[in-house]
N, C-alpha and C positions, 0 to 999 in steps of 0.2 A: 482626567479630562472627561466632559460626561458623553454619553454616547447617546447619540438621536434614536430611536425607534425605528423598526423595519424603515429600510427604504422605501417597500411600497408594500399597501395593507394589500396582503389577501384574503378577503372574507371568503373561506373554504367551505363550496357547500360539499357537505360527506348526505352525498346520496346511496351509498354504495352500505347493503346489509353486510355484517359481517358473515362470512364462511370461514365455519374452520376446517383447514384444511392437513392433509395427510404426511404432517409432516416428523410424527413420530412423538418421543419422548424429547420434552424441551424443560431438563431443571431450571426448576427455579428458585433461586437463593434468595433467604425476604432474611431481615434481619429480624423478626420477627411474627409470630404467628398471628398479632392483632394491632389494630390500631391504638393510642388510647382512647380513653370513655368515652369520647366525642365520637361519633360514627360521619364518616365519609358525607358532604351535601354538596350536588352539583342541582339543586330544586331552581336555582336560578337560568341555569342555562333548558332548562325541560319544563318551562311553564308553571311550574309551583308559584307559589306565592310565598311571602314572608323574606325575610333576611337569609342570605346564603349562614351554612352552617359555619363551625370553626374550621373544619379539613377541607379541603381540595382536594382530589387525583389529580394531578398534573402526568399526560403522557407522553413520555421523552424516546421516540422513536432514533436508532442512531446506526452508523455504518461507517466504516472508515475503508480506505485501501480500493477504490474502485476503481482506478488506473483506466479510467477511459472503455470498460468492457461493459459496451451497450448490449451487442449479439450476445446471445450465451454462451460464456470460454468454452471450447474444447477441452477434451481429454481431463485428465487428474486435476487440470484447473477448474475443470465446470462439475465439481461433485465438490460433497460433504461427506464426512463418517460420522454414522451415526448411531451411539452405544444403545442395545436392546435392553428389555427387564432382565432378557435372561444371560447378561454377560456379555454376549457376542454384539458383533457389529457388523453393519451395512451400510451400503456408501448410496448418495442419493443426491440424484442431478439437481444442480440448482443454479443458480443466477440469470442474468439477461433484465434489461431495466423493463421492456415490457413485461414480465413477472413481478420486476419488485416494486413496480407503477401498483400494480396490480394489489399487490401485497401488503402496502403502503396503504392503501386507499382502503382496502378493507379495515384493516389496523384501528385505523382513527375512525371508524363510526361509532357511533357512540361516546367516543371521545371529543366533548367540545374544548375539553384545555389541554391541545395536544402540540408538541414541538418535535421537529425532527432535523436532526443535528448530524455531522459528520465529525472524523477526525483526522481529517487531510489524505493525501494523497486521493484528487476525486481525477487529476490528470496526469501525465506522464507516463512516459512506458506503458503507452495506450496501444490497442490494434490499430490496423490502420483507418478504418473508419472515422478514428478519432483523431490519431496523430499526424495522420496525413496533412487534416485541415488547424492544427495547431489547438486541437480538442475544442474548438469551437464545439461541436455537436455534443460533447459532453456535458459543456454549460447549459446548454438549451436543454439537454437530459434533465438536467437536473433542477432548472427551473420547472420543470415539469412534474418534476415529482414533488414541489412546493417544498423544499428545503427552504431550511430557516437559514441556517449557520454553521460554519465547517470552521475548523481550525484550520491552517498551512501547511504542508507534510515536507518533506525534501523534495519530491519530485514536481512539486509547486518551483522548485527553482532550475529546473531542467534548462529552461529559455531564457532563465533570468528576470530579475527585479519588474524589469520594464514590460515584458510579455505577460508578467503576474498580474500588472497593472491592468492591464489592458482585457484581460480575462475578467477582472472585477468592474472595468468602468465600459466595455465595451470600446467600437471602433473595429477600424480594420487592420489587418496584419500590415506594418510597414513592410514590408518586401513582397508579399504573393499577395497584399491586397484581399477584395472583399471576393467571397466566394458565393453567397447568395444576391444575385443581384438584383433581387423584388427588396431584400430588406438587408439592411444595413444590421450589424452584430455590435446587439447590446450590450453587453456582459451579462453578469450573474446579478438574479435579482437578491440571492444570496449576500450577506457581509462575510470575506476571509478572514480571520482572525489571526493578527500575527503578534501578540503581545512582546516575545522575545529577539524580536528580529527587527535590528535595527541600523537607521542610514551611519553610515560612518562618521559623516560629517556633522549630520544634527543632531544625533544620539536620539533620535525618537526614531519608536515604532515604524516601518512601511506603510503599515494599513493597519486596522481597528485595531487595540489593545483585546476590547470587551464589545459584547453588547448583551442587550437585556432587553431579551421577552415579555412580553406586558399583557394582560388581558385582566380588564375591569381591576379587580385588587390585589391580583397575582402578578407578583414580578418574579420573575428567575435571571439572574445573569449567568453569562458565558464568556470563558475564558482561553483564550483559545494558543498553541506554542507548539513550536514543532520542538526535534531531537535537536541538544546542544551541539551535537559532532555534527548535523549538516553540513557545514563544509568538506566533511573526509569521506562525506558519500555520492556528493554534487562537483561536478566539473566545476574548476577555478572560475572559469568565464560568470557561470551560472549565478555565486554568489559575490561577486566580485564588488565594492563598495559595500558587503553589507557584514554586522557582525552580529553572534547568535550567542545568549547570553541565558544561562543556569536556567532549568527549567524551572523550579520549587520557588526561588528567589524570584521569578517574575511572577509565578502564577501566586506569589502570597501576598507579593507588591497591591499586583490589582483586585484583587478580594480584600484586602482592607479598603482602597477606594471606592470600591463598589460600596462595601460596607458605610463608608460615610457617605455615600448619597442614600443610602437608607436600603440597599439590597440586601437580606439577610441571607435568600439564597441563591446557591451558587454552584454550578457545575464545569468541572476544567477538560477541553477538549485537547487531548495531549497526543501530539504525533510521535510517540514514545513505548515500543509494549515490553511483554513477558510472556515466559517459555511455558505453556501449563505442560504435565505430566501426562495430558492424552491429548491424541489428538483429535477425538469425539469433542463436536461441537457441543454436546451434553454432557461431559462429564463433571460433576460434581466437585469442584475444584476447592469445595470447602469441608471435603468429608474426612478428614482427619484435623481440623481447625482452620481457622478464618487461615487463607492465602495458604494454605500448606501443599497445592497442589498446583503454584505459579512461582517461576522464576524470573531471574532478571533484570532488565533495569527497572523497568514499572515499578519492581518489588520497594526498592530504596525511595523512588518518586513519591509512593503513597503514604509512604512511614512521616514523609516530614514536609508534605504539603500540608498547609492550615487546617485546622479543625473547621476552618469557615466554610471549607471548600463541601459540598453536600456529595456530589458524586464524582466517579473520573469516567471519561468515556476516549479510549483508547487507539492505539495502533501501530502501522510499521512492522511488525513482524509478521505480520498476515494471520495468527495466530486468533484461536475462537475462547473464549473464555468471559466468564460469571463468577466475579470471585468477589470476596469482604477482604478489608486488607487495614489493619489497625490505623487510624491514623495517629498524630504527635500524643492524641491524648488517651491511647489506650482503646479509643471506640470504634467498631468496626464501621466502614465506609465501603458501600459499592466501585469494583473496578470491570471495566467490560472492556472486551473488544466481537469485533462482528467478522473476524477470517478476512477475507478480499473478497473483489470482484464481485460486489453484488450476491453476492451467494448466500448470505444470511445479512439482518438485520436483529438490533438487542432492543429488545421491547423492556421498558421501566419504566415505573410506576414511582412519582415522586408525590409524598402527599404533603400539601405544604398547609402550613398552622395560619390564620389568618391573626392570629393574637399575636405569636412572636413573628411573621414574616419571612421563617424560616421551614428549612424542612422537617418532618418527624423522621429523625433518621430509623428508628425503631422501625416504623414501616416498609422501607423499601422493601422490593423486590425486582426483580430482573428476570430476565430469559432471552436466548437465545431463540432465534425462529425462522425455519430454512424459507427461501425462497423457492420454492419448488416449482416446477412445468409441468405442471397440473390445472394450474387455475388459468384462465381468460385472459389472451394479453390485452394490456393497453393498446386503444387505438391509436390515441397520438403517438404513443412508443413506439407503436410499427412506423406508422406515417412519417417520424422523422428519425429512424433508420433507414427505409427506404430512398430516402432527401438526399442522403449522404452517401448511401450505397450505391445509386447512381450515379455520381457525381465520380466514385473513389475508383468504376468498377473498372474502366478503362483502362488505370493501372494496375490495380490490384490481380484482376484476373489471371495476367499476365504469367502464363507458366516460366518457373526457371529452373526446374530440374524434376527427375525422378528420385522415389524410395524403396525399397522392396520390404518394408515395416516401420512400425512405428517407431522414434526417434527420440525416446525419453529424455526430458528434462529431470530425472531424477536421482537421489546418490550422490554421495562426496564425490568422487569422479561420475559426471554424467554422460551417456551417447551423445547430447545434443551440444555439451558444451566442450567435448573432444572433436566434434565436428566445422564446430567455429574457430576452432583454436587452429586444425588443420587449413581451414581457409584462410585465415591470416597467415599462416605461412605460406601457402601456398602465395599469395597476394604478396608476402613479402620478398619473395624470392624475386617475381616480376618487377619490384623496384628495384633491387640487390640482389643476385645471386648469391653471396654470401652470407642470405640471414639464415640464421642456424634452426633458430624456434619458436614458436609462441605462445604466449601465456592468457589467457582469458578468463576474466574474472567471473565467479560463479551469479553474483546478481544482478551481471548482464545478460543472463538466459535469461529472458523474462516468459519462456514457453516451450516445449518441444514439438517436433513432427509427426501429425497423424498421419498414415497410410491411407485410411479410408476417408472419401472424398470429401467436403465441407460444400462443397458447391454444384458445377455440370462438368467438373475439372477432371474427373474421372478419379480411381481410387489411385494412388500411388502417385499422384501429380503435386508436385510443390510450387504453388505461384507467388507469387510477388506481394501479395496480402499475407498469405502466412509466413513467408519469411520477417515480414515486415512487426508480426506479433513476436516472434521471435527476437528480433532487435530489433524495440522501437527508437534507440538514442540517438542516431545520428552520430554514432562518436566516428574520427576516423581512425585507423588501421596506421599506424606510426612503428619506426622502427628506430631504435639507438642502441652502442654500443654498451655493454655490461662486461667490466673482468668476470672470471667465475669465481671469483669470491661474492661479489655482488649478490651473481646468482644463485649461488648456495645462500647467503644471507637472505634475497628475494623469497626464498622457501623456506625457510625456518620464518619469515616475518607473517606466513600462514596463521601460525599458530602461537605465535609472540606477540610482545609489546598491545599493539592495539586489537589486537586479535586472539587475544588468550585466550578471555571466558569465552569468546564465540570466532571459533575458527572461520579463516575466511580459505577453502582451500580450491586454488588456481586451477583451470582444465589442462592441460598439457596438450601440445600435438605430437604428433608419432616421432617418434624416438626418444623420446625424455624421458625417464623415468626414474621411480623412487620408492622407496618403503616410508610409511608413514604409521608410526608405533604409536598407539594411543593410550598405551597402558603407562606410558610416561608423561610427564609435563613438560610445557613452554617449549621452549626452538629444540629438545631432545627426542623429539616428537618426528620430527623428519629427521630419518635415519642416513646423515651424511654419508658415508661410505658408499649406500645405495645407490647417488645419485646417478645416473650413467645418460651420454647422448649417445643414441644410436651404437649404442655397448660399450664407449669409451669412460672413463671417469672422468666427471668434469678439473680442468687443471684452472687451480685458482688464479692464476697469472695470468694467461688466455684470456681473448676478447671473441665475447661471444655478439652477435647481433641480434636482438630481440624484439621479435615485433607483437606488439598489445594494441589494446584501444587507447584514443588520447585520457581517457580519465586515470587508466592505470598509467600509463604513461607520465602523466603527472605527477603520483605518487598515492593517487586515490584511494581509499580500502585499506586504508594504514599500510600500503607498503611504499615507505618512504621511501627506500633505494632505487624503487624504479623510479623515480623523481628526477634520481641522481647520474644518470646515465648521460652519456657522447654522442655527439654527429648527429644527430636528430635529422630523420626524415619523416615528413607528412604523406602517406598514401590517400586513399580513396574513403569514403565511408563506410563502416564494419557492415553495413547490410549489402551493397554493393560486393562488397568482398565475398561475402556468401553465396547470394544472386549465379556472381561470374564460376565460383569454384563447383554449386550444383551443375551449372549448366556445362560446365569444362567437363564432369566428370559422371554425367549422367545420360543414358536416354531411356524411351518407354522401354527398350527392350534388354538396355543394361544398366537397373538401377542402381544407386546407393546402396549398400546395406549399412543399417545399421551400427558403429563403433561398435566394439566388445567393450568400452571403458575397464582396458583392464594395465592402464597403464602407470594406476600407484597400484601398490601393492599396500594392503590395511591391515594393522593387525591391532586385533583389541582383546 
C-alpha cells in the first residue's frame, strides 16, 4: 500500500549553532573508516552551484523508551554510566525533554538532511504529568521536538487500540474529556508505525505499515513493529481484537514493497532489544567482533531480517548500545538502542548513494550521546511542562505517606517492590481476611522512593505524584484462590517455560519466602523445599488466597497459572493500594523504613 508523505511539512529552520557539549567519551562504531571514491556533497543545500554529488549524509537522530518522562527522572532513573579512557566509570545525570529539545536542536544544525525517529514506547508507564492526562502532553512533547516517526512499543497498548487511535488522530478522551479548553487535542503530528499488528477481523495493519522520508532525491523508508509476545506483557483488555504477528516476516514483507515502489533504503524501527555486556552507554560492544558484546532477542532479529533493511534502531529493554550485527548475508548492519527516558539519544549517519538509491552500508557510523543538564532548556519545553504541572498539581502534590530513606527500585528482590507487594496484602486482607500473600510483578515497579524532596514537599514526604511514577497502570489489586501446588508451580514459572533466558522474578510480601539457586537451571532454580509462609512449608493441597495486580492475575509475564486461579475478587487500583497502606502506616514522625529485601535468599 503506498504511503503518503509527512502529514504536515515542517520546514525546520535550525537556527541554533552547534555546542558540543560535556558529555564524555561516546564510541563510535562506523563500519568503516572511509567513504568510497566519491566524497560526501550536500553543495546543494549550502548555496553551491552545480549538480548535488553521488553521496548524501542523511542524519537519523533516534530514541526509544521515553515512557512519558518529560521532568528529568529521578534517582538511578535520571543518570547514565559512563566508561572513562582509563577503565573506570562515572555516572551522569541526564534526560528531561527540555534537555533533549535542546540537544536535538543542536544536533541537526548543519544538518539539512536530517530525520529523527523513535522506537515506541514514547507513552505508558508515564509519571503523572503524563499519565494523568492519558499522555496527551507527551504528544505535544514530542511534536515539539519535530519527530518524524516512531515505531508502536507494548505500552502503546496500555489503553488499548482505540486510545492509540486517538493519540495518532487527535480528539478528546471519551470519558474525562478535553483538558485544554483554549484548544482542542490533536494528536501526533507524528505517523505510529504499526506494520505487525493487526485488526482480527480485517487482517490489515491498525495504523501505517511504512512510511518514507523524502527530501528532493533522498528517500529513506521506515519500518516500524513492536515485540511478537505483546500480548504476555500487555493486559488482555489492552490488546483485545488485535493479533501480533513475527517480527522478521513482517519487516522483510514491507522492505520488498517499499522496494517495488522504488525505495532502496531502508531502516526498521523495532520495539524489540538485547542485553549488551556493560552497562556503559559507551561501551564498545563490537570490540571482540561485530555483535559479540549483545545478547538476546535483537541478536536473532538482526541475523534474518533482509539485507534490504539498511539499519535497525531498537528497544524495550531500556538497554544503551552501538553495535553491527551480521545480517542473512554475512554483512555487517548497525543495531542501536538509546537506554529510556530521554537520557540519551543515538546519533547516525546514513550516507546514501544517489546512483543506486540505497545506503553505503560501508559508511555508517553511530554513537550514543547523553542528554546532559548542562545545556539551556527549551522554552517551550518548560512552557508546556508547566501547562500541565498546573493542571496535575492539585492531585499530585497531595502527601500520602512518610520514608525515613531512599526506597530502591533495584535487585532481584527490590525494597520498593517488597513494599508493594506488602500493600496489596495489606489491601487484601481488607477485602478478605483470609488472604495469605502477595505477589508483585517486577515490571511493574516502574520507579522507587527518593527521601529527599523533588518539590516544597519536604524531604522524606511521599505524595501522590510519586507514588503515581511508581505505578503508573492503573491495574487493580485482585485476589483468587491458589492450591499450593499452584503456588509452588507459580515460582518456579519465574524462571521456567517463558521466562528461562530471562527471569521474570516476583516481589514477595512478608512472610513468603524462598532460596532461589542460580547455579542451576529452569524451575530447579527455586529451591522447593525452601519455600516457607511465615515459617510453615507450603502444603500442596492447601488453598492459599493470593492477591496480585489484574495483569498477573490474568496470567500476564508468562505466569500462566496465575491465570488459573478460584473466587476471583476485584479490589481497588494498585496505586490506591499503596496511597492507603503509606498513609495507614506512616507519619512525619514515624516513617516507613525502608524493606531489607531480604526475603529470597540468592545463591549464585
Amino acid at each position: 500500500m503506498p504511503t503518503p508523505a509527512h502529514p504536515r511539512h515542517r520546514g525546520r529552520r535550525r537556527t541554533h549553532t552547534f555546542l558540543a557539549t560535556a558529555a564524555g567519551l561516546a564510541t563510535v562504531a562506523a563500519l568503516a573508516a572511509a567513504l568510497p571514491a566519491q566524497a560526501h556533497d550536500d553543495r546543494d543545500d549550502h548555496g553551491g552551484h552545480g549538480r548535488p554529488g553521488r553521496y548524501q549524509d542523511v542524519q537519523l537522530l533516534s530514541f526509544n523508551d521515553l515512557h512519558g518522562n518529560l521532568e528529568p527522572p529521578s534517582g538511578s532513573s535520571g543518570r547514565v554510566t559512563e566508561l572513562q579512557s582509563d577503565g573506570t566509570t562515572k555516572t551522569v545525570d541526564a534526560g528531561g525533554v527540555e534537555y533533549l529539545a535542546t540537544h536535538l536542536r543542536q544536533a541537526r544544525a548543519g544538518h539539512p538532511y536530517s530525520i529523527t525517529a523513535a522506537g515506541g514506547d514514547m507513552v505508558g508507564a508515564s509519571p503523572l504529568i503524563s499519565g494523568l492526562f492519558h499522555d496527551e502532553p507527551t504528544i505535544e512533547a514530542l511534536n515539539g521536538l519535530d519527530l518524524d516517526v516512531t515505531s508502536v512499543g507494548n505500552h502503546e497498548f496500555d489503553e488499548g487500540a482505540k486510545e492509540l487511535a486517538r493519540l495518532q488522530n487527535g480528539g478528546c478522551h471519551p470519558t474525562d474529556g478535553c483538558y485544554d479548553k483554549k484548544k482542542k487535542f490533536t494528536g501526533a503530528d507524528f505517523p505510529y508505525l504499526a506494520a505487525n499488528v493487526l485488526n482480527e477481523k480485517t487482517d490489515k495493519p491498525i495504523l501505517k505499515p511504512y512510511w518514507v522520508w523524502k527530501k528532493k532525491d533522498v528517500k529513506v523508508g521506515f519500518i516500524g513493529v513492536t515485540l511478537e509476545n505483546t500480548p504476555g506483557i500487555v493486559s488482555a483488555e489492552g490488546v483485545r481484537g488485535l493479533k501480533f504477528k513475527d517480527e522478521v516476516e513482517t519487516i522483510n514483507k514491507y522492505a520488498k514493497e517499499l522496494q517495488r515502489q522504488g525505495v532502496q533504503s531502508i531502516v526498521a524501527l523495532i520495539h524489540e532489544g538485547g542485553f549488551p555486556a556493560s552497562s556503559s552507554y559507551n561501551y564498545d560492544c563490537d570490540s571482540s567482533g561485530a555483535g559479540a558484546g549483545i545478547s538476546g532477542p535483537i541478536v536473532d532479529i538482526a541475523k534474518n531480517v533482509t539485507p534490504a533493511v539498511d539499519a535497525l534502531v531498537t528497544g524495550h529493554t531500556h538497554n544503551a548500545y552501538v553495535c553491527t550485527i551480521d545480517d542473512p548475508a554475512g554483512k555487517p548492519r548497525m543495531v542501536t538502542s538509546a537506554a529510556s527516558f530521554g537520557r540519551l539519544y543515538t546519533d547516525t549517519t546514513l550516507t546514501y548513494d544517489r546512483v543506486t538509491g540505497d545506503i553505503a552500508r560501508t559508511a555508517v557510523k553511530s554513537a550514543n550521546r547523553v542528554v546532559t543538564r548542562t545545556v539551556p532548556k527549551a522554552a517551550d519545553m518548560t512552557q508546556l511542562i508547566s501547562k500541565w504541572n498546573t493542571l496535575a498539581a492539585p492531585i499530585g502534590n497531595r502527601p500520602v505517606g512518610y520514608i525515613s530513606g531512599d526506597i530502591a527500585n533495584t535487585g532481584t528482590e527490590s525494597p520498593m517492590g517488597d513494599l508493594i507487594a506488602d500493600a496489596q496484602l495489606a489491601h487484601g486482607r481488607e477485602l478478605d481476611p483470609k488472604t495469605s500473600l502477595a505477589l508483585m510483578n517486577p515490571g511493574g515497579v516502574r520507579a522507587g522512593l527518593t527521601y529527599a524532596a523533588s518539590g516544597a514537599e519536604g524531604d522524606g514526604v511521599v505524595t501522590y505524584a510519586e507514588g503515581f511514577t511508581v505505578q503508573p497502570f492503573a491495574n487493580t489489586v485482585n485476589l483468587q484462590d491458589l492450591t499450593g501446588a499452584q503456588l509452588i508451580q507459580v515460582l518456579k514459572e519465574q524462571v521456567s517455560g517463558a521466562n528461562a533466558a530471562a527471569p521474570k522474578i516476583l516481589q514477595p510480601s512478608a512472610g513468603l519466602t524462598y532460596t532461589l539457586d542460580l547455579t542451576k537451571s529452569g524451575a530447579d532454580r527455586v529451591v522447593t523445599d525452601s519455600i516457607r509462609l511465615n515459617g510453615a512449608a507450603i502444603d500442596p493441597a492447601a488453598t492459599y488466597r493470593v492477591a496480585s495486580n489484574s495483569f498477573l492475575a490474568g496470567g500476564g509475564d508468562g505466569f500462566t497459572t496465575l491465570g488459573q486461579g478460584t473466587n476471583p475478587l476485584v479490589g481497588a487500583d494498585d496505586l490506591t493500594a499503596l496511597a492507603n497502606y503509606l498513609t495507614a502506616n506512616s507519619s512525619a514522625g514515624n516513617p516507613i523504613a525502608p524493606p531489607a529485601a531480604d526475603r529470597i535468599t540468592i545463591v549464585r
